[in-house]
C-alpha positions in Angstrom: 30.7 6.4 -59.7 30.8 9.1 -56.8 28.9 11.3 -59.3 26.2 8.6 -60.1 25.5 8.1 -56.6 24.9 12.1 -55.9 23.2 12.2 -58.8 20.4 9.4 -57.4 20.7 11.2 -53.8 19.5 13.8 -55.1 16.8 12.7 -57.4 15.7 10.8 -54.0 15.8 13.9 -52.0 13.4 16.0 -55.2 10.9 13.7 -55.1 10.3 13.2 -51.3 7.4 15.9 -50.6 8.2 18.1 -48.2 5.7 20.1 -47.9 3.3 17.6 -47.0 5.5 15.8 -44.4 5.6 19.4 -43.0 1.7 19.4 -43.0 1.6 16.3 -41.4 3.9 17.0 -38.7 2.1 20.4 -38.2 -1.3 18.0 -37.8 0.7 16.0 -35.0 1.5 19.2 -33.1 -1.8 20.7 -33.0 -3.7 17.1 -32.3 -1.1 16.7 -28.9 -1.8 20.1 -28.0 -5.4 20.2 -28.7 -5.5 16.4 -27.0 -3.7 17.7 -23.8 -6.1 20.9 -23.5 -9.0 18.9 -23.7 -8.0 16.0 -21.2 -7.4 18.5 -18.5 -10.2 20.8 -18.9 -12.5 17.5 -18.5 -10.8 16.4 -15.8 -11.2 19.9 -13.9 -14.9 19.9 -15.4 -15.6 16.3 -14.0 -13.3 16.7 -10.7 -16.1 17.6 -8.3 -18.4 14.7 -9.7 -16.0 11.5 -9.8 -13.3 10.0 -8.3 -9.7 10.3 -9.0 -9.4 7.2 -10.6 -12.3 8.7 -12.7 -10.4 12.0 -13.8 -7.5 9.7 -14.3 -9.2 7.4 -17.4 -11.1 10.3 -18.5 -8.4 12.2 -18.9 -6.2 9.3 -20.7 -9.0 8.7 -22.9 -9.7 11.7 -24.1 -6.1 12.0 -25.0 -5.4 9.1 -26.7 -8.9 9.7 -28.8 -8.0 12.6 -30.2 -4.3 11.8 -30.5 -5.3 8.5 -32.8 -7.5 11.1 -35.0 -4.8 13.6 -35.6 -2.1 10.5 -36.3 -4.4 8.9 -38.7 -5.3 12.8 -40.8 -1.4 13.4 -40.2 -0.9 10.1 -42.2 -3.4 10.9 -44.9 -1.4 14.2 -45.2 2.0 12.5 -45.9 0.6 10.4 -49.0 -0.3 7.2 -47.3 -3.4 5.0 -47.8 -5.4 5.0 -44.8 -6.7 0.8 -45.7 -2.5 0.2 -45.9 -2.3 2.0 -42.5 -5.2 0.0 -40.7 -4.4 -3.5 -42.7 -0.8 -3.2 -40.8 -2.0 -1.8 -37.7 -4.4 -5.1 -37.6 -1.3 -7.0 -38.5 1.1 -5.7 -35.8 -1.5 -5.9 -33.3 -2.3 -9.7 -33.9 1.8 -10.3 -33.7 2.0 -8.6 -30.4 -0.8 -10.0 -29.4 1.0 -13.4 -30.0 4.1 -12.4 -28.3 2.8 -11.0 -25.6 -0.3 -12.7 -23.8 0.9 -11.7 -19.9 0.3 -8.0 -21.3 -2.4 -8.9 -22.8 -4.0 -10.5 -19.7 -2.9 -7.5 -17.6 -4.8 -5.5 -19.9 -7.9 -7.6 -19.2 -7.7 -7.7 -15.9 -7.3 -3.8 -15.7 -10.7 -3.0 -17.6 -12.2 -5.9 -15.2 -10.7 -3.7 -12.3 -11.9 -0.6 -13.5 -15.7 -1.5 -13.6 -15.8 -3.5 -10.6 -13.8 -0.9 -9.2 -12.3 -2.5 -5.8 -10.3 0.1 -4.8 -9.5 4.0 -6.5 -6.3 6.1 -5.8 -5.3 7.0 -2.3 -7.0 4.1 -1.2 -4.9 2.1 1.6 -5.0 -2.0 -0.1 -3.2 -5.3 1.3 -2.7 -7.8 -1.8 -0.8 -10.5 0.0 1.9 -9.4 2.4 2.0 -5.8 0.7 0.5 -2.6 2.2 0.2 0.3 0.3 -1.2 3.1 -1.2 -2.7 3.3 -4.1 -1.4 6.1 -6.0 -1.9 5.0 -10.1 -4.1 2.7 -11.9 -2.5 1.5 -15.5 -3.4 0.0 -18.2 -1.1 -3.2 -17.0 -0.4 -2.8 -12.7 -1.5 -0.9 -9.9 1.4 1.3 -8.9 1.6 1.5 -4.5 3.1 3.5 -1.7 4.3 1.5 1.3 4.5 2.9 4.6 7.9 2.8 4.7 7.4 5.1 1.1 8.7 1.8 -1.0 7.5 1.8 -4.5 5.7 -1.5 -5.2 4.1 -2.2 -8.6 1.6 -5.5 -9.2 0.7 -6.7 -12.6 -3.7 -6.5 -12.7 -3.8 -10.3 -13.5 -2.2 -11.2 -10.3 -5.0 -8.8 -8.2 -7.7 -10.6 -10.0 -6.5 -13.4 -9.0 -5.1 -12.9 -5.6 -7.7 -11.5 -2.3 -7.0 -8.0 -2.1 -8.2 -6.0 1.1 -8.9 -2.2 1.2 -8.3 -0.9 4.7 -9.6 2.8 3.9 -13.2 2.0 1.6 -15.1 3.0 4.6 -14.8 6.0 6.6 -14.1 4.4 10.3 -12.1 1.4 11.0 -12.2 -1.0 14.3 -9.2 -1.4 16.5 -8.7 -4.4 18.4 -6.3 -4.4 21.3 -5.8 -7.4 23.3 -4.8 -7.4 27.1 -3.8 -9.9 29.5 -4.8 -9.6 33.3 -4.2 -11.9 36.3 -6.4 -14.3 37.1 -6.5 -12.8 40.6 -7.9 -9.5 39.2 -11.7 -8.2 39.0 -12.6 -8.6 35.3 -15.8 -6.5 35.3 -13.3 -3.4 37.2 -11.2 -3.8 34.3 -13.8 -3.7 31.8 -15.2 -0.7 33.4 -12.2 1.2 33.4 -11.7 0.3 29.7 -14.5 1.8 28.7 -13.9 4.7 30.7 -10.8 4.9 28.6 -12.5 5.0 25.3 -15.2 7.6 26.6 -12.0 10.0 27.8 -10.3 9.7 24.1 -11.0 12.5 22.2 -10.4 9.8 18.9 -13.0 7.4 19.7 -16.2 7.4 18.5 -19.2 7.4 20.2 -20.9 5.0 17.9 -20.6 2.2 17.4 -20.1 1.7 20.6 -16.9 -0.1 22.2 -16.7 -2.8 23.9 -15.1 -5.8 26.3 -15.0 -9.3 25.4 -13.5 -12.0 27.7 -11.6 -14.2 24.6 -10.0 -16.7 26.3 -8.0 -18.1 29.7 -4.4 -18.4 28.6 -1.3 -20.2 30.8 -1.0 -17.3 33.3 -3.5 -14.6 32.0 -7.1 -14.1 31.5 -7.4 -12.7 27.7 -9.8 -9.5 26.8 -10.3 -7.9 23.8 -10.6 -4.6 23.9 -12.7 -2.9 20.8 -13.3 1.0 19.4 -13.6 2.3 16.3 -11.8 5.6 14.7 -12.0 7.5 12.0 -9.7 6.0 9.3 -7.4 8.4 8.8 -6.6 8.0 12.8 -6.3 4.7 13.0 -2.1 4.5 13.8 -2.6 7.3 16.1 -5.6 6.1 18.1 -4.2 2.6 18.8 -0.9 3.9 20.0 -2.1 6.0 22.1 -4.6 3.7 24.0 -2.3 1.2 24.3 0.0 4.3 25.9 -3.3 5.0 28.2 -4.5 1.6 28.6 -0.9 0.2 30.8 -0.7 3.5 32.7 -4.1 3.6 33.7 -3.8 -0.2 34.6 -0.4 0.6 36.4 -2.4 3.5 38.9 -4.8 1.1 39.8 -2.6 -2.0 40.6 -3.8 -4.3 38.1 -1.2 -6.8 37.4 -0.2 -7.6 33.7 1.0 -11.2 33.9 3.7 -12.4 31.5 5.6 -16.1 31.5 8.0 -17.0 34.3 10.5 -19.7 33.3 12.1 -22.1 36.1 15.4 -24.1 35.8 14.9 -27.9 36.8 17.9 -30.2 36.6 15.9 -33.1 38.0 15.0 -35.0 41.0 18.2 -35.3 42.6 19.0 -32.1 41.8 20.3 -29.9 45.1 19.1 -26.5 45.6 21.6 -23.5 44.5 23.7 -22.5 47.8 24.0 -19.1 48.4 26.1 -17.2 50.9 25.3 -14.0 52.5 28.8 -11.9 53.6 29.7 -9.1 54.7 31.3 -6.1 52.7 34.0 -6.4 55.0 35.0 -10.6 54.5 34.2 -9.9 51.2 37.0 -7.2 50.7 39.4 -9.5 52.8 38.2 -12.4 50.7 39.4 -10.5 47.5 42.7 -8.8 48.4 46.0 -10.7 48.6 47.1 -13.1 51.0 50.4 -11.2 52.4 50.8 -13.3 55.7 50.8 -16.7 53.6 53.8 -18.8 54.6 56.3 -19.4 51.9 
């Protein structure tokens, strides 16, 4: 028995040809070398002339063009029938097709994304409550950097479907700030001295121009909007630091911020608090001990 069965090993092992599953595993080498050597030298070629996203899918399909080739010779090396091969790639791609639709979709959605081309990597995007970076564009999600340097990924189906907002697709960006001011105060001296502000800030641009708008007349404050525009990439820093410039310069020239006072009312019949004015002497008297008190 044990020398049948080493007998058939071995008879199984003769008639496997090795030297063409060395060929074809030779083919496989060279087409993933050749595949990577030609993705990046068209994506340094191309670098000056596209985008990022750009290199990115050039490069990928480069790779995985020539990588199919080579798999498919490397195949035809080994002894198998290249109809066999495609007849069960069609099969296996029909059954995962089945099993997997929300790929499939994602898939979709990610061709529709790169023609339309919304956004490209190192973009700054807002899909719902999320803010982020863009920093890769797949086949299935968009992969994004928070602020706070959280990795977030979102399936391509859901940004077709859901508004998405780039905050970096143009080169300057607006900031609004609001301030309050009493209704006692000169509106058109606080205006003025905005503006002043904005001309004085290095960060501000010249054009478009900023502005003042009167916005409203809330409980205890008359509401201005304040308006400039930055360069994107200074959009954090400018805004902090004319809100910074905005209260002390207010502050130097006694222009009151108003904020919400709250009162205590117990009713109509309610008595006004007492207080008691004493002196730090009957006050110390008040507190030490009573040593004269008659037993």
């Amino acid at each position: 028995m044990l020398e049948t069965l080493q007998t058939t090993i071995a008879q199984v092992i003769g008639s496997i040809a090795w030297g063409k599953w060395l060929s074809a595993g030779f083919i496989l080498v060279l087409g993933i070398i050749l595949a990577t050597f030609v993705a990046r030298s068209a994506g340094r070629l191309v670098e000056a002339r596209t985008t990022r996203h750009h290199q990115v899918m050039i490069r990928r399909v480069l790779f995985y063009l020539i990588f199919i080739l080579f798999a498919i010779a490397a195949l035809r090396e080994a002894g198998f029938s290249l109809e066999v091969v495609l007849g069960a790639a069609g099969i296996l791609t029909v059954a995962i097709g089945f099993a997997s639709q929300t790929s499939a979709s994602n898939i979709i959605s990610g061709l529709f994304l790169v023609m339309e081309k919304p956004f490209e990597i190192g973009d700054t995007i807002e899909v719902d409550a999320t803010i982020g970076e863009v920093v890769a564009i797949d086949l299935l999600s968009v992969k994004l950097r928070t602020p706070d340097n959280l990795y977030v990924r979102i399936p391509n189906e859901t940004l077709i479907k859901t508004r998405v907002v780039n905050r970096s697709r143009f080169p300057i960006r607006r900031v609004d700030l609001l301030v309050g001011i009493a209704y006692a105060e000169d509106v058109e001296k606080v205006r003025d001295l905005l503006l002043r502000l904005a001309q004085q800030n290095p960060v501000c641009l010249e054009e478009p121009k900023p502005f003042v708008l009167v916005t409203g007349f809330g409980a205890s404050s008359v509401d201005l909007q304040f308006s400039f525009w930055v360069p994107k990439g200074e959009f954090f820093d400018g805004r902090g630091g004319m809100m910074i410039a905005v209260k002390k310069a207010l502050d130097e020239h006694g222009i009151e911020i108003p904020f919400p006072h709250t009162s205590v009312y117990a009713g109509s019949h309610s008595e006004p608090f007492r207080v008691q004015l004493m002196a730090p002497e009957q006050q110390k008297d008040k507190d030490s001990p009573d040593v004269d008190r008659n037993d």
